[in-house]
Residue, then its C-alpha position, 0 to 999 in steps of 0.5 A: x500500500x502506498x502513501x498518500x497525500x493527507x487531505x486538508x483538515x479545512x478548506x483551502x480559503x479558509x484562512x483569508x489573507x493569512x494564507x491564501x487557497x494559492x498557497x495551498x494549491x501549491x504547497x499541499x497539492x504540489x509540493x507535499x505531493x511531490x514528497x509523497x509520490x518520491x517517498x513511494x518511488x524510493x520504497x517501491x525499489x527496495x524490497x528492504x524498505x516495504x512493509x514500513x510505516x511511515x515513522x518506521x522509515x524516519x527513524x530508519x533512513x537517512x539521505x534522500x529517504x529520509x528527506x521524503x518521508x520526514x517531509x511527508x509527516x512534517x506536512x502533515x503534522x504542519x497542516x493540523x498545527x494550523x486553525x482557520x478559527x482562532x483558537x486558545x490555549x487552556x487548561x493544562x497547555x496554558x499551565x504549561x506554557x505559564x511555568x515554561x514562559x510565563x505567558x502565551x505571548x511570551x511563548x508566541x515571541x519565543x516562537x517568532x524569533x526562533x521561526x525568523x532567525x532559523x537559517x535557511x529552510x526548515x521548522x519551528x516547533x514547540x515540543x514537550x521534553x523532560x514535562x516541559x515546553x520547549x521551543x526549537x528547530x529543525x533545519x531542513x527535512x528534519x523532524x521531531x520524530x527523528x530525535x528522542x524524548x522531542x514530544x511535537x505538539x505543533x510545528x510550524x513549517x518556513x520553507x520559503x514556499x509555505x509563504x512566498x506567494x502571499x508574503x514574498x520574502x517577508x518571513x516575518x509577516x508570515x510567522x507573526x501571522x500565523x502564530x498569532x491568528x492560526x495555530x491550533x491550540x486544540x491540536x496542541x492539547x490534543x499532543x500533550x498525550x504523547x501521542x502526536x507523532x502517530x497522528x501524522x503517520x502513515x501505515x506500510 
């Protein structure tokens, strides 16, 4: 069985001018399919790598297959991360957030400035380590799931294509957006169980 490209979890203009349908016809329908169809071409040629879900292969590859699947499940666990409807934190979450940053907005600066001052491509993250909230990156294809004791509960993707047809090459306006209009505080709860890196995943 091969994988497939996630459906969105909300409509393609959902979310107005913070990202436009354009955007995701191009980096869902395009650019996380090209992943996709990739990952499926490297597994369908080696009998080795069959019969492997889709963390399997993350946590067993390197080098290209490893750039395909761990582009696969940062897509898709981008696309939960993101709320069309405005959404906030509480209960657990916000206690967690209050010890670790002592408010929400201090968290949305902590993760501003590490989304803005990533070099390059990649992903910024909020993750829980040791039962605390941690904000981090990861350059390139790299994932959460490849890194031991790296709880996801929302990441949020800065390749240039996740925002230059509607903000060019201000990666700024981009994350100030949508860390403070469009995370999905809700699926961020959700992780707290642990659970967030099956979420994304895909069976063999």
């Amino acid at each position: 069985m091969a994988f497939v490209l996630p459906d969105l979890p909300y409509a393609k203009d959902a979310f107005g001018d913070i990202l436009s349908a354009e955007t995701f016809d191009y980096h869902h329908g395009k650019h996380h399919n090209a992943y996709v169809t990739k990952a499926n071409e490297l597994v369908a040629a080696d009998p080795s790598l069959q019969g492997k879900s889709l963390v399997e292969l993350i946590k067993s590859s390197s080098g290209t297959l490893f750039n395909q699947v761990g582009q696969v499940w940062n897509h898709t666990f981008y696309w939960n991360s993101l709320s069309a409807e405005k959404t906030a934190p509480s209960g657990e979450l916000l206690d967690k957030i209050n010890d670790s940053f002592g408010s929400v907005d201090a968290l949305i600066d902590k993760l501003k400035a590490e989304a803005v001052g990533h070099f390059a491509s990649g992903w910024a993250a909020l993750i829980l380590k040791d039962g605390k909230l941690e904000v981090t990156s990861y350059h390139d294809a790299d994932t959460p799931v490849a890194h031991e004791g790296h709880t996801p509960l929302l990441i949020v993707d800065v390749w240039e294509h996740a925002y230059y047809i509607d903000y060019r090459n201000a990666r700024p306006n981009y994350a100030d957006r949508v860390l403070k209009e469009a995370l999905n505080w809700d699926w961020a709860a959700l992780n707290l169980d642990g659970q967030g890196v099956s979420r994304a995943d895909q069976p063999a």
